[in-house]
mmCIF entry with sequence, helices, sheets and N, C-alpha, C, O atoms, coordinates in Angstrom:
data_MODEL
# 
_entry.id   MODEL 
# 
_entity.id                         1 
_entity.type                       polymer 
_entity.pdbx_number_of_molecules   1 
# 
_entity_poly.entity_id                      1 
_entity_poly.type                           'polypeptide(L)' 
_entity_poly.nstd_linkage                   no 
_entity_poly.nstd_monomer                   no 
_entity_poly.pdbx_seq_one_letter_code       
;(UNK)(UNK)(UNK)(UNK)(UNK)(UNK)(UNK)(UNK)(UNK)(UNK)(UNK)(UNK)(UNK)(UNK)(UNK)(UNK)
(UNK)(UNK)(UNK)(UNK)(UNK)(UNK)(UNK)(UNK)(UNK)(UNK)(UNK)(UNK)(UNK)(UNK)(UNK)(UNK)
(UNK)(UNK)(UNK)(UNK)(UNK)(UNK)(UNK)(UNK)(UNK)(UNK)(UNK)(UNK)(UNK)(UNK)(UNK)(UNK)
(UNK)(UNK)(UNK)(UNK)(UNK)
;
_entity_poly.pdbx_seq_one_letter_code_can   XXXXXXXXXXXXXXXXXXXXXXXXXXXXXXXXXXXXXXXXXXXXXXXXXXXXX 
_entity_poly.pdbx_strand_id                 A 
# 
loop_
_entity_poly_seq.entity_id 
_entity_poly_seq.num 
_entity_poly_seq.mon_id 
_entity_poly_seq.hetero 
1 1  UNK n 
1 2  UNK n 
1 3  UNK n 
1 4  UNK n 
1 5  UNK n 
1 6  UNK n 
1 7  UNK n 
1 8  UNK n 
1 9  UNK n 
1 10 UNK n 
1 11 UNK n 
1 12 UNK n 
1 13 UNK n 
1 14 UNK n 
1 15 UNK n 
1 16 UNK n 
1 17 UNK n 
1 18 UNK n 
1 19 UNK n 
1 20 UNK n 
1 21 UNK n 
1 22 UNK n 
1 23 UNK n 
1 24 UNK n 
1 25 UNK n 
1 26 UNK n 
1 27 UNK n 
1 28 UNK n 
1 29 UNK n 
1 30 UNK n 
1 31 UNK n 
1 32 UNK n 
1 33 UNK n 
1 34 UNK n 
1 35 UNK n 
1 36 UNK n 
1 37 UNK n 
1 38 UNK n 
1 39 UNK n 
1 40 UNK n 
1 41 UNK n 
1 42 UNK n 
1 43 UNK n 
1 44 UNK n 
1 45 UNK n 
1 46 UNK n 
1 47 UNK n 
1 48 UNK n 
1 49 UNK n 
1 50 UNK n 
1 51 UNK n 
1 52 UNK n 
1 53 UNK n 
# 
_struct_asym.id          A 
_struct_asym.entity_id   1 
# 
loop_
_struct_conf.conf_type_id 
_struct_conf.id 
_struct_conf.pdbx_PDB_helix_id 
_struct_conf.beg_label_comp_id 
_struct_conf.beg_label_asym_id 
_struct_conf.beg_label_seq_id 
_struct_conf.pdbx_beg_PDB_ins_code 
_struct_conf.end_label_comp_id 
_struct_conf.end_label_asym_id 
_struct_conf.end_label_seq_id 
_struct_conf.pdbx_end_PDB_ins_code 
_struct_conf.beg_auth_comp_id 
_struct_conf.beg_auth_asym_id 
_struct_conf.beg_auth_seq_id 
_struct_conf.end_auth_comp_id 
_struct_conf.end_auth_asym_id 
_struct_conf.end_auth_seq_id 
_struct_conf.pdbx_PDB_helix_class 
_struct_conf.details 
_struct_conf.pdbx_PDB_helix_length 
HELX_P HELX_P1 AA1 UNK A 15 ? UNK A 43 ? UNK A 15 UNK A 43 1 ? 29 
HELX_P HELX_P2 AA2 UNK A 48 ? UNK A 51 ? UNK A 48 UNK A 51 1 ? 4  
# 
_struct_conf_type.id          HELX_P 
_struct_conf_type.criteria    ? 
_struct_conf_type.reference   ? 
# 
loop_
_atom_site.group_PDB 
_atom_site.id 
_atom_site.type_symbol 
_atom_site.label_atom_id 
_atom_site.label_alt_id 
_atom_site.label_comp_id 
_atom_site.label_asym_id 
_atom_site.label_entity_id 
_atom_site.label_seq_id 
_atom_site.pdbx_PDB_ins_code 
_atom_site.Cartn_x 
_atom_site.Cartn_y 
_atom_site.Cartn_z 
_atom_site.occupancy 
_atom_site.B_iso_or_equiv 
_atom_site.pdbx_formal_charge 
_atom_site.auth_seq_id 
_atom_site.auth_comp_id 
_atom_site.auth_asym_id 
_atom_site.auth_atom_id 
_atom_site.pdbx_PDB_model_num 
ATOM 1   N N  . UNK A 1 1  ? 0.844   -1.164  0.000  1.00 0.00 ? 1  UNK A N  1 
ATOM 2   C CA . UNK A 1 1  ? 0.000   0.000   0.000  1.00 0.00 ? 1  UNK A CA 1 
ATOM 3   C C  . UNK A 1 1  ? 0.898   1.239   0.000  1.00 0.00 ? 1  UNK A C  1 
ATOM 4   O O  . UNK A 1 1  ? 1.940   1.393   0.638  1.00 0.00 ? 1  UNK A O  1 
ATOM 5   N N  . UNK A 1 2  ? 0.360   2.005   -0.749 1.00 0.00 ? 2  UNK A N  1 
ATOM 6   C CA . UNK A 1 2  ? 1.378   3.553   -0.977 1.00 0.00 ? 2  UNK A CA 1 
ATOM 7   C C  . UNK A 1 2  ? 1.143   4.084   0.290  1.00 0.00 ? 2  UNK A C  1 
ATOM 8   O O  . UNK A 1 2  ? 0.167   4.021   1.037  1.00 0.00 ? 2  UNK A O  1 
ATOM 9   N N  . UNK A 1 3  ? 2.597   4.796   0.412  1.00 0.00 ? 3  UNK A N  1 
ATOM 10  C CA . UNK A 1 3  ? 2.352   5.355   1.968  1.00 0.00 ? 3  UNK A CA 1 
ATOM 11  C C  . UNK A 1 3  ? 1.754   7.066   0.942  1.00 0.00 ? 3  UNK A C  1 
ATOM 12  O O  . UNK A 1 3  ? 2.047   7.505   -0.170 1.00 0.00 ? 3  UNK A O  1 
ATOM 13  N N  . UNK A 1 4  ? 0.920   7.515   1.961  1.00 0.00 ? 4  UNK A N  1 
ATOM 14  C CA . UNK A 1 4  ? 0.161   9.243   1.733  1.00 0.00 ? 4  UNK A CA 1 
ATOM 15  C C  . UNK A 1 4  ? 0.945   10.376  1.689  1.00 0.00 ? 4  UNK A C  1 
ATOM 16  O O  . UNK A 1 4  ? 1.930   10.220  2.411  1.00 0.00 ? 4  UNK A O  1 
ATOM 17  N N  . UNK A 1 5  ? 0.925   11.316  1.213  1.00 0.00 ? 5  UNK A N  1 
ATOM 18  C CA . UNK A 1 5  ? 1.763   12.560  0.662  1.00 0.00 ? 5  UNK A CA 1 
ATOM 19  C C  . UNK A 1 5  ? 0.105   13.469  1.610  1.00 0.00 ? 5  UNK A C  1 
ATOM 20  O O  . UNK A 1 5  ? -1.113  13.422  1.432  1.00 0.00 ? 5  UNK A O  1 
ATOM 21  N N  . UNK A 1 6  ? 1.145   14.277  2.699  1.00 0.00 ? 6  UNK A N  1 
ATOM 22  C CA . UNK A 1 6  ? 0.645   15.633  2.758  1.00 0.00 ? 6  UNK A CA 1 
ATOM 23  C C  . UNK A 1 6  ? 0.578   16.310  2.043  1.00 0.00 ? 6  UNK A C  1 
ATOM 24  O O  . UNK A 1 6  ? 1.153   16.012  0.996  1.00 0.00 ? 6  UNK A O  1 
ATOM 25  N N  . UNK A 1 7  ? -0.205  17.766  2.104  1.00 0.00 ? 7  UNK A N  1 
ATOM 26  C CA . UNK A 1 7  ? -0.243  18.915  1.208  1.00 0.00 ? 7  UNK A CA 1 
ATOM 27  C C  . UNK A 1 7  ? 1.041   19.548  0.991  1.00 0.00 ? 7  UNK A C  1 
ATOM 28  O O  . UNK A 1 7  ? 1.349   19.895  -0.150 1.00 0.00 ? 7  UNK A O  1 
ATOM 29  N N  . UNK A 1 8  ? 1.897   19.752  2.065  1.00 0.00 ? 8  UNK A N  1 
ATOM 30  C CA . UNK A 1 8  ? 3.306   20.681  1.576  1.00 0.00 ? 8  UNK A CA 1 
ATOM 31  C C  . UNK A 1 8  ? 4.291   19.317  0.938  1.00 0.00 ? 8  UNK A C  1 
ATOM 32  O O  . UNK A 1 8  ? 5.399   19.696  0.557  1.00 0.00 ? 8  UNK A O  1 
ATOM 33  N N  . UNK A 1 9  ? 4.074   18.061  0.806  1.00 0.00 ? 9  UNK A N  1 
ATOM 34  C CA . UNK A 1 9  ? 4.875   17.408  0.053  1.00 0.00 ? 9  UNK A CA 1 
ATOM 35  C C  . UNK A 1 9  ? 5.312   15.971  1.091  1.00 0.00 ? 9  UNK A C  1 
ATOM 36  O O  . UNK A 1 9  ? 5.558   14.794  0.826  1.00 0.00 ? 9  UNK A O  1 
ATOM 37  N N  . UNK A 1 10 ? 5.256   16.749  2.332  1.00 0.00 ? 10 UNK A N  1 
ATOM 38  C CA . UNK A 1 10 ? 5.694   15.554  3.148  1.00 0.00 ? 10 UNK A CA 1 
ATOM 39  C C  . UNK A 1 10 ? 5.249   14.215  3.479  1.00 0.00 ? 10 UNK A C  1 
ATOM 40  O O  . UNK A 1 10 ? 4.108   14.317  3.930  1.00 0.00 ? 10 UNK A O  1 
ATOM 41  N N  . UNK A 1 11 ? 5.590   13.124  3.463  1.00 0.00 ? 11 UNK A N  1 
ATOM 42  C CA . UNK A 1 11 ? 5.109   11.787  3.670  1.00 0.00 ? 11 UNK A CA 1 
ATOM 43  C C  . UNK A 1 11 ? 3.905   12.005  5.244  1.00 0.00 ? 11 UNK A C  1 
ATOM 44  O O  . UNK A 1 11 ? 3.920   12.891  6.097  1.00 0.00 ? 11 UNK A O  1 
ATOM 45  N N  . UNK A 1 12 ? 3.272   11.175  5.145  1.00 0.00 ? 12 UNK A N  1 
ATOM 46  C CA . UNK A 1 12 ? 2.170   10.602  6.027  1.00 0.00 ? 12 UNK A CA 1 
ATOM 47  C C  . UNK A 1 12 ? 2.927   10.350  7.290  1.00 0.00 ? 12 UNK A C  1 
ATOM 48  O O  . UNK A 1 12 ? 2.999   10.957  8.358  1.00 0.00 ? 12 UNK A O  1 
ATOM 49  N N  . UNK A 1 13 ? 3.551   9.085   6.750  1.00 0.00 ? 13 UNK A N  1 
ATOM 50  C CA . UNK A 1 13 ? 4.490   8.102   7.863  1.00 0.00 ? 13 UNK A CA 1 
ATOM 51  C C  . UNK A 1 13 ? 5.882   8.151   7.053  1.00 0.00 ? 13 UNK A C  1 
ATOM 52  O O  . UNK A 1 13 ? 6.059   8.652   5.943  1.00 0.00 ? 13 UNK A O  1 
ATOM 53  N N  . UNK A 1 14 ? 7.170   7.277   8.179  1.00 0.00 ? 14 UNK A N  1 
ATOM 54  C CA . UNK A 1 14 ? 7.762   6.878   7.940  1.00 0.00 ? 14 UNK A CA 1 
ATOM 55  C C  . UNK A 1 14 ? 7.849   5.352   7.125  1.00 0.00 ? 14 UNK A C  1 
ATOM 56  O O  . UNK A 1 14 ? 6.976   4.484   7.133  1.00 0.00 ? 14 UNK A O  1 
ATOM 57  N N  . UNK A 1 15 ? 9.037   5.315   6.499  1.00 0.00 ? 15 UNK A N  1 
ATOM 58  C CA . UNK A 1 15 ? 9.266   4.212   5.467  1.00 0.00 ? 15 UNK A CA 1 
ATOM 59  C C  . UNK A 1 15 ? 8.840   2.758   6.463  1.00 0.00 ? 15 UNK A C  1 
ATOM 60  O O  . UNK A 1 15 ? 8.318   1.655   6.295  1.00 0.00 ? 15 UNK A O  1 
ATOM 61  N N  . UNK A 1 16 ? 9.513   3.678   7.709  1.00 0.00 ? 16 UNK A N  1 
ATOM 62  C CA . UNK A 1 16 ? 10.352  2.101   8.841  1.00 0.00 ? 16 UNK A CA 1 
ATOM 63  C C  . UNK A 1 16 ? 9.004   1.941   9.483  1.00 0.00 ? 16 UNK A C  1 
ATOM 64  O O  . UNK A 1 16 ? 8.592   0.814   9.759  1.00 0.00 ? 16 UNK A O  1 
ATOM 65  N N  . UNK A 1 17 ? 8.077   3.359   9.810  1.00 0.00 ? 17 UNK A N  1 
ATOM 66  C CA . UNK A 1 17 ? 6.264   3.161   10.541 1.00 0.00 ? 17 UNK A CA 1 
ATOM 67  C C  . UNK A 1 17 ? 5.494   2.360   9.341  1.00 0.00 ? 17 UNK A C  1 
ATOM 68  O O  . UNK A 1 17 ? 4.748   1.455   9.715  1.00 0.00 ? 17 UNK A O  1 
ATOM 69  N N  . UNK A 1 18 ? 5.568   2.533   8.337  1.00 0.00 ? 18 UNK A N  1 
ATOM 70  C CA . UNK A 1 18 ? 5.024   1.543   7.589  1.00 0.00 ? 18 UNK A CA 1 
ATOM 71  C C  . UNK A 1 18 ? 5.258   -0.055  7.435  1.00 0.00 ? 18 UNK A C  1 
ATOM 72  O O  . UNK A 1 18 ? 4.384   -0.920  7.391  1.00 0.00 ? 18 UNK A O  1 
ATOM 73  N N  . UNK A 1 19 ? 6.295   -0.177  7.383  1.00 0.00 ? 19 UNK A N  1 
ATOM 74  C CA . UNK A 1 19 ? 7.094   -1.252  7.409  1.00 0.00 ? 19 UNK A CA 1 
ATOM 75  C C  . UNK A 1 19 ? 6.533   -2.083  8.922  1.00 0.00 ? 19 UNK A C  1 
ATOM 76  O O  . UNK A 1 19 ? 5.799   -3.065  8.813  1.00 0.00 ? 19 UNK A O  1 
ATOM 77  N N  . UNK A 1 20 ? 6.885   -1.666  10.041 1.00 0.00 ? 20 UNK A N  1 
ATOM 78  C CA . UNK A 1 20 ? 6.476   -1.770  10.924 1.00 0.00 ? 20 UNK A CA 1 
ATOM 79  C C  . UNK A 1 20 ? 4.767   -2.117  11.153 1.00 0.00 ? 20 UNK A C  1 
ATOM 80  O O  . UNK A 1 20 ? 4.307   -3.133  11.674 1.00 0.00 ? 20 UNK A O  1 
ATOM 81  N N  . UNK A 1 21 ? 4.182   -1.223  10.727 1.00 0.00 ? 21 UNK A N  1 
ATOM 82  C CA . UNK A 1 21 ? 2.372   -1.735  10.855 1.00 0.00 ? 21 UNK A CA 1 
ATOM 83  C C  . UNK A 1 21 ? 2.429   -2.591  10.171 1.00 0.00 ? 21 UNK A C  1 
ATOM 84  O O  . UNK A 1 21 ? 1.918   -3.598  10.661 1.00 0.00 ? 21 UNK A O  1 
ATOM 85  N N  . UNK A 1 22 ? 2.953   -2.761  8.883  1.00 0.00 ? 22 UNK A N  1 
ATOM 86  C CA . UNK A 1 22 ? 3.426   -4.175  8.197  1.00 0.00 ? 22 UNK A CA 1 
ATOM 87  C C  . UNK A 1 22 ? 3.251   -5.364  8.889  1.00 0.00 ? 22 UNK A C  1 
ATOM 88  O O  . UNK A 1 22 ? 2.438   -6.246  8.612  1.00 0.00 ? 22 UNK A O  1 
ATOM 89  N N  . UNK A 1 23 ? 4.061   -5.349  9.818  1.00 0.00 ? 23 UNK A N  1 
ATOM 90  C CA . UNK A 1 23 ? 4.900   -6.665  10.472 1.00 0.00 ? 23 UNK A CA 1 
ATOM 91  C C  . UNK A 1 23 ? 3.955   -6.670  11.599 1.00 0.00 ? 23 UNK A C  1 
ATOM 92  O O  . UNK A 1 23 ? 4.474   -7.703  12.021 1.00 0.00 ? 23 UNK A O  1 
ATOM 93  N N  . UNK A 1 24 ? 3.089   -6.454  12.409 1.00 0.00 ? 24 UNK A N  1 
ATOM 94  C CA . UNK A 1 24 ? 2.899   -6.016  13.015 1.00 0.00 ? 24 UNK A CA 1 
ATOM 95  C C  . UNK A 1 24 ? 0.996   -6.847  12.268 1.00 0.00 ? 24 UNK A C  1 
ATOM 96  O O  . UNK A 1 24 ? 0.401   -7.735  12.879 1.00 0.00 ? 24 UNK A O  1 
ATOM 97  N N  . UNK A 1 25 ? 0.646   -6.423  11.354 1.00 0.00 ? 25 UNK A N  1 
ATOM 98  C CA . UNK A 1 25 ? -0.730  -6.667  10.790 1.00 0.00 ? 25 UNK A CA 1 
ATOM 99  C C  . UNK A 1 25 ? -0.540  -8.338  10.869 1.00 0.00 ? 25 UNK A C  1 
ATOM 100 O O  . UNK A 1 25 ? -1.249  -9.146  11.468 1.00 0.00 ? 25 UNK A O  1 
ATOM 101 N N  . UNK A 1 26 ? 1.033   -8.645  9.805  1.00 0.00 ? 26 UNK A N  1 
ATOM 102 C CA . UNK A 1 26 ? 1.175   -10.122 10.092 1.00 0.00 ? 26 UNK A CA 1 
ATOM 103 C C  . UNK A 1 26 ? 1.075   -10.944 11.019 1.00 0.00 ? 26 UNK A C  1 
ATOM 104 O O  . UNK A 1 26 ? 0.570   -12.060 11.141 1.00 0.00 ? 26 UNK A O  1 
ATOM 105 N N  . UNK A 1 27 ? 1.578   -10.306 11.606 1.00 0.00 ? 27 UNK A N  1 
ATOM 106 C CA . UNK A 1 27 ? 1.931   -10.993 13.555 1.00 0.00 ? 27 UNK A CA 1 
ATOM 107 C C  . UNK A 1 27 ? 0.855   -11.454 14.080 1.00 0.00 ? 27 UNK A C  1 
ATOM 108 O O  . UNK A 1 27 ? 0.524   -12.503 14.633 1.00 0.00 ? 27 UNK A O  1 
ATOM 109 N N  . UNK A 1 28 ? 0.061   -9.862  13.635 1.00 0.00 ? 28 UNK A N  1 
ATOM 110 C CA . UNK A 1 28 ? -1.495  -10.153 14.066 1.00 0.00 ? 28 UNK A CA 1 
ATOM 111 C C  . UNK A 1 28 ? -2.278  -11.309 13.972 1.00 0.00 ? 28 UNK A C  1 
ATOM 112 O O  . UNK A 1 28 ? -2.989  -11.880 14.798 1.00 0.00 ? 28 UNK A O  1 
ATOM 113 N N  . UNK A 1 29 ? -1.979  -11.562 12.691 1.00 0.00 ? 29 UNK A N  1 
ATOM 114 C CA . UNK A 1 29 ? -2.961  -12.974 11.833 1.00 0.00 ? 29 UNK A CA 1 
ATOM 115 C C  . UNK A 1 29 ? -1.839  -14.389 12.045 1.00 0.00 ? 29 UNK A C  1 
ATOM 116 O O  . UNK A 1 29 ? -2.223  -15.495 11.665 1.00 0.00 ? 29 UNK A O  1 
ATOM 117 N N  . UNK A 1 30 ? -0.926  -14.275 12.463 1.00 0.00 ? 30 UNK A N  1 
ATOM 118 C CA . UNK A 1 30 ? -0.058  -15.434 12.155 1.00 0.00 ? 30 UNK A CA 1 
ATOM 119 C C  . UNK A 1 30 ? -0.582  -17.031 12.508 1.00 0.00 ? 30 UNK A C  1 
ATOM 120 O O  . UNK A 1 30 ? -0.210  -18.140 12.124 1.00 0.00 ? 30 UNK A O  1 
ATOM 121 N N  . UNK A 1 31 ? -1.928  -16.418 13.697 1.00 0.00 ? 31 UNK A N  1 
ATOM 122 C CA . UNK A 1 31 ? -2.611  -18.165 13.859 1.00 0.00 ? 31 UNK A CA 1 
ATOM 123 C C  . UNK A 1 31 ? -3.784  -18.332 12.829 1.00 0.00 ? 31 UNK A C  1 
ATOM 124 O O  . UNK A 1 31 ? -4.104  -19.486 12.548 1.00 0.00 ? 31 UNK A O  1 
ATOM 125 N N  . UNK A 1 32 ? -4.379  -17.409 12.305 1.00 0.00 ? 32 UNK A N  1 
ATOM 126 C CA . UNK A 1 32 ? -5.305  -17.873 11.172 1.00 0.00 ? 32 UNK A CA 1 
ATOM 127 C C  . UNK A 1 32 ? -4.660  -18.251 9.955  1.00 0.00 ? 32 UNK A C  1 
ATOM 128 O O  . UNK A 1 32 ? -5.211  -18.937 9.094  1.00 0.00 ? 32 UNK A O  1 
ATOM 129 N N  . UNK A 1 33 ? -2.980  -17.612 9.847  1.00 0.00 ? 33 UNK A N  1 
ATOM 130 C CA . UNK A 1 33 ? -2.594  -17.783 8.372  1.00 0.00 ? 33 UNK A CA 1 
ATOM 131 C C  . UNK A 1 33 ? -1.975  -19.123 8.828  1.00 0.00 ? 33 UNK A C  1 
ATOM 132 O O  . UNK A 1 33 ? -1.865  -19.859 7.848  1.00 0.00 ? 33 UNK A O  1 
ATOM 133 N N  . UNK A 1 34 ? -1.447  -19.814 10.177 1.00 0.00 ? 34 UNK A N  1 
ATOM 134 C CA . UNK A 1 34 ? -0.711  -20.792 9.920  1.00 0.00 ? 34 UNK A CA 1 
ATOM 135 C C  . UNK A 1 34 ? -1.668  -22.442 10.137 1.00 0.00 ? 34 UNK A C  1 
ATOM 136 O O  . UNK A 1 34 ? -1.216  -23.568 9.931  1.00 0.00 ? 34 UNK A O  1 
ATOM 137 N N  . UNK A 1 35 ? -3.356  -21.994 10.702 1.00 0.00 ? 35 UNK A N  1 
ATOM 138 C CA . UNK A 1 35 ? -4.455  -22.651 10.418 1.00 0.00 ? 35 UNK A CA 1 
ATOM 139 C C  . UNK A 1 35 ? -4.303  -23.285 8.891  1.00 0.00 ? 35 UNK A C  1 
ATOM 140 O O  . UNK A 1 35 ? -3.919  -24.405 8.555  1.00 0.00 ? 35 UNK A O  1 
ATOM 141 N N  . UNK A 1 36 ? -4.659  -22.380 8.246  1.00 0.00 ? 36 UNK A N  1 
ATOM 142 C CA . UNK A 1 36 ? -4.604  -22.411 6.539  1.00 0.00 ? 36 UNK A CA 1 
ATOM 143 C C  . UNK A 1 36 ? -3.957  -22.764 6.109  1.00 0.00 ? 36 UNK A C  1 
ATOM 144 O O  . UNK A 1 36 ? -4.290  -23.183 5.000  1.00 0.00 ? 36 UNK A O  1 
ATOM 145 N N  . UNK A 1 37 ? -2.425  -22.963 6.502  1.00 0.00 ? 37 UNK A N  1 
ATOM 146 C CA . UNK A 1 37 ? -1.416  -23.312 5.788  1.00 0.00 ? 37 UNK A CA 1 
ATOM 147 C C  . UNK A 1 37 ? -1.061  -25.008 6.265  1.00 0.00 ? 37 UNK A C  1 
ATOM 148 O O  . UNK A 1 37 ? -0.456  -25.772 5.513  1.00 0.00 ? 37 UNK A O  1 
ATOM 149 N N  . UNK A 1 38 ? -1.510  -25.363 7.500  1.00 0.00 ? 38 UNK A N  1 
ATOM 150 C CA . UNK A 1 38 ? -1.391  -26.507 8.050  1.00 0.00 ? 38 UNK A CA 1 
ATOM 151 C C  . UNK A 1 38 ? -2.396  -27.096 7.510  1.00 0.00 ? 38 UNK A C  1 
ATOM 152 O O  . UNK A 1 38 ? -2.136  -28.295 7.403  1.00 0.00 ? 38 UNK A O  1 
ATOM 153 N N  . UNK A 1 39 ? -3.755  -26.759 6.986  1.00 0.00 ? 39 UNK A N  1 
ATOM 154 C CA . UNK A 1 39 ? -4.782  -27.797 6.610  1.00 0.00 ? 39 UNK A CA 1 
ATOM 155 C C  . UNK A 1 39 ? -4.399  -27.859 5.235  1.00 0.00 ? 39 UNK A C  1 
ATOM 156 O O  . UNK A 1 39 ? -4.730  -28.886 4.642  1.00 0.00 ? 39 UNK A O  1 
ATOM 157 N N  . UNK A 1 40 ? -3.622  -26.774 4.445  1.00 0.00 ? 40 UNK A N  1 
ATOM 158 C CA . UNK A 1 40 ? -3.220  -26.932 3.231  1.00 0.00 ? 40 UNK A CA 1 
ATOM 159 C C  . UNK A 1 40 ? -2.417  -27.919 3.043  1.00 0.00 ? 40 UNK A C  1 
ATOM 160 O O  . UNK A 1 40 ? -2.764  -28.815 2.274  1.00 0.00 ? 40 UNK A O  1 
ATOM 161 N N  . UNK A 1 41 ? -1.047  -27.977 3.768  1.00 0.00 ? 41 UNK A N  1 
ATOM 162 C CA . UNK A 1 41 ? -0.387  -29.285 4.026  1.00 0.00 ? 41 UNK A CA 1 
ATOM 163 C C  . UNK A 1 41 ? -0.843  -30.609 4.076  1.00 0.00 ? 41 UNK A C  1 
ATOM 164 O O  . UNK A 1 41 ? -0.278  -31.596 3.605  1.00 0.00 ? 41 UNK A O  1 
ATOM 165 N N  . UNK A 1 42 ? -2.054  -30.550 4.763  1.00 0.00 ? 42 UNK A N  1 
ATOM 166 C CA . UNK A 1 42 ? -2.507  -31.891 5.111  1.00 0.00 ? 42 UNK A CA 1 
ATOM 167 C C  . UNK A 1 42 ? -3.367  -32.353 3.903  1.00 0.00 ? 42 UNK A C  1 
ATOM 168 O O  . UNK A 1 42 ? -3.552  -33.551 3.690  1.00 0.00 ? 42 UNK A O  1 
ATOM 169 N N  . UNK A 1 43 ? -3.691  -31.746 3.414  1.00 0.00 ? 43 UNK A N  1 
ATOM 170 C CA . UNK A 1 43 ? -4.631  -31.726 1.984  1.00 0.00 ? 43 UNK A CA 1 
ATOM 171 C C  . UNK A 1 43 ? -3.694  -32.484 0.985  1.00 0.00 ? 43 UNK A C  1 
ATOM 172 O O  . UNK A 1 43 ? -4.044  -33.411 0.254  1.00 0.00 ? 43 UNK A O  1 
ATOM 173 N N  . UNK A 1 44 ? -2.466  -31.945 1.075  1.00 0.00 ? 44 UNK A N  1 
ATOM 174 C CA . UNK A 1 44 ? -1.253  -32.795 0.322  1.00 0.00 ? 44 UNK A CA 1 
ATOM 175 C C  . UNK A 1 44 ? -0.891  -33.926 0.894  1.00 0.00 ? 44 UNK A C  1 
ATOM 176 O O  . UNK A 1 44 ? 0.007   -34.354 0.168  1.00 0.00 ? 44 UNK A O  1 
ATOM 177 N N  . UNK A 1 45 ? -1.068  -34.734 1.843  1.00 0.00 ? 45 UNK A N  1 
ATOM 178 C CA . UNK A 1 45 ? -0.131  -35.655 2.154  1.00 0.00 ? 45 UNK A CA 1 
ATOM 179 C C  . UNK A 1 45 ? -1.259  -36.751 2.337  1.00 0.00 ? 45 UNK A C  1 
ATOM 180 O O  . UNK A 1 45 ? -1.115  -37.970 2.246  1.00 0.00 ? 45 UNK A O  1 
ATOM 181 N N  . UNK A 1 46 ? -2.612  -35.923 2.663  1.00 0.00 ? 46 UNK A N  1 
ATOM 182 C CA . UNK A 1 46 ? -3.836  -36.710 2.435  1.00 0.00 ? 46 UNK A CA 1 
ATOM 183 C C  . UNK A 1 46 ? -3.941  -38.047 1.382  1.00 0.00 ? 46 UNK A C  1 
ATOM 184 O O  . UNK A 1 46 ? -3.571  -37.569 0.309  1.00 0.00 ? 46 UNK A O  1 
ATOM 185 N N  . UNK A 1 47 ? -4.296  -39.642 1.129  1.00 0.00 ? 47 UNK A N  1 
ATOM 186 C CA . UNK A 1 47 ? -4.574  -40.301 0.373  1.00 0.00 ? 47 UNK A CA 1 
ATOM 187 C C  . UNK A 1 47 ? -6.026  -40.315 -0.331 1.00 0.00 ? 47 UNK A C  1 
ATOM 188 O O  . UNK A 1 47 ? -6.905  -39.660 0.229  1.00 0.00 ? 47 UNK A O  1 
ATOM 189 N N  . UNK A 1 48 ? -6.321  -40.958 -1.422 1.00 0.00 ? 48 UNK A N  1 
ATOM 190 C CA . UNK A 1 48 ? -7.277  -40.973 -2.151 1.00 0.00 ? 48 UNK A CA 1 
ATOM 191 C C  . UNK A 1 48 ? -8.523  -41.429 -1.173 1.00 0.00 ? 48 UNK A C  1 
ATOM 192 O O  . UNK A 1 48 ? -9.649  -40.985 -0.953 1.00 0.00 ? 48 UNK A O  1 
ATOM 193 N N  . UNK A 1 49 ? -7.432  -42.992 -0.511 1.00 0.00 ? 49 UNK A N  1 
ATOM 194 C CA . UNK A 1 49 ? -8.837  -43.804 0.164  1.00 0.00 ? 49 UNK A CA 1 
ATOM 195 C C  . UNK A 1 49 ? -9.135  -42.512 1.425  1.00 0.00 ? 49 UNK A C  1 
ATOM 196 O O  . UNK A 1 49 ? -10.320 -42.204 1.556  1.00 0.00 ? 49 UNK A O  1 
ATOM 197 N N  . UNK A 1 50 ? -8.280  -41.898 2.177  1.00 0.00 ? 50 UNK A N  1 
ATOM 198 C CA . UNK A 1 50 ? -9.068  -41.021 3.172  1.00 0.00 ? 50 UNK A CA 1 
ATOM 199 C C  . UNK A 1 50 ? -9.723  -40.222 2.710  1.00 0.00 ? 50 UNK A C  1 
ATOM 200 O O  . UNK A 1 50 ? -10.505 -39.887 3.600  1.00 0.00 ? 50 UNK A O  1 
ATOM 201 N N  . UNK A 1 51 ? -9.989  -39.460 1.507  1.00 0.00 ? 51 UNK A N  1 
ATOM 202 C CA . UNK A 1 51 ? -10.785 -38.479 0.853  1.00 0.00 ? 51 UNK A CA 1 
ATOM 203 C C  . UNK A 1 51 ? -12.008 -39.125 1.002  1.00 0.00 ? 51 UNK A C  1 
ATOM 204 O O  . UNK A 1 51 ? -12.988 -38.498 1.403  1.00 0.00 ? 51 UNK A O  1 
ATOM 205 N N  . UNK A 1 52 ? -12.078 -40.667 0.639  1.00 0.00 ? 52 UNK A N  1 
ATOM 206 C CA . UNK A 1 52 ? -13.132 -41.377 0.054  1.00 0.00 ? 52 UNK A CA 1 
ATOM 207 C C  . UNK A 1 52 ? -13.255 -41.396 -1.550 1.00 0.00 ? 52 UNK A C  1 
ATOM 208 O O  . UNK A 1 52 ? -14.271 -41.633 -2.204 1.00 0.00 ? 52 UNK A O  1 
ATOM 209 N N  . UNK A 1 53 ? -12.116 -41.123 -1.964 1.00 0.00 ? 53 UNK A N  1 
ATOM 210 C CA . UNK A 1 53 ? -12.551 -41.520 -3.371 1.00 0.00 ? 53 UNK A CA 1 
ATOM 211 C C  . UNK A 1 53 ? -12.053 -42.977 -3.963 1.00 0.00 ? 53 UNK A C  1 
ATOM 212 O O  . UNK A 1 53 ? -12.384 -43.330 -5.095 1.00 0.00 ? 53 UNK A O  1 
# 
């Protein structure tokens, strides 16, 4: 996301405050994203007969 331009020219935030809410948004989510990523895994290693097909 573009960081915002004030009226006299100056940035919103810093490079490193952006960066930061960045890391920070991630952190936030890191147990829903690593939910998703663990059932994704398992989806792969899953066999035909446990699907039921």
């Amino acid at each position: 996301m573009p960081i915002k331009v004030k009226s006299p020219g100056r940035k919103a935030q810093s490079i490193f405050r952006a960066g930061l809410d960045y890391l920070a948004r991630i952190l936030n989510h890191v147990d829903t994203w690593l939910e998703e990523l663990f059932g994704a895994v398992a989806l792969l290693f899953e066999t035909s007969w446990e699907r039921g097909l």
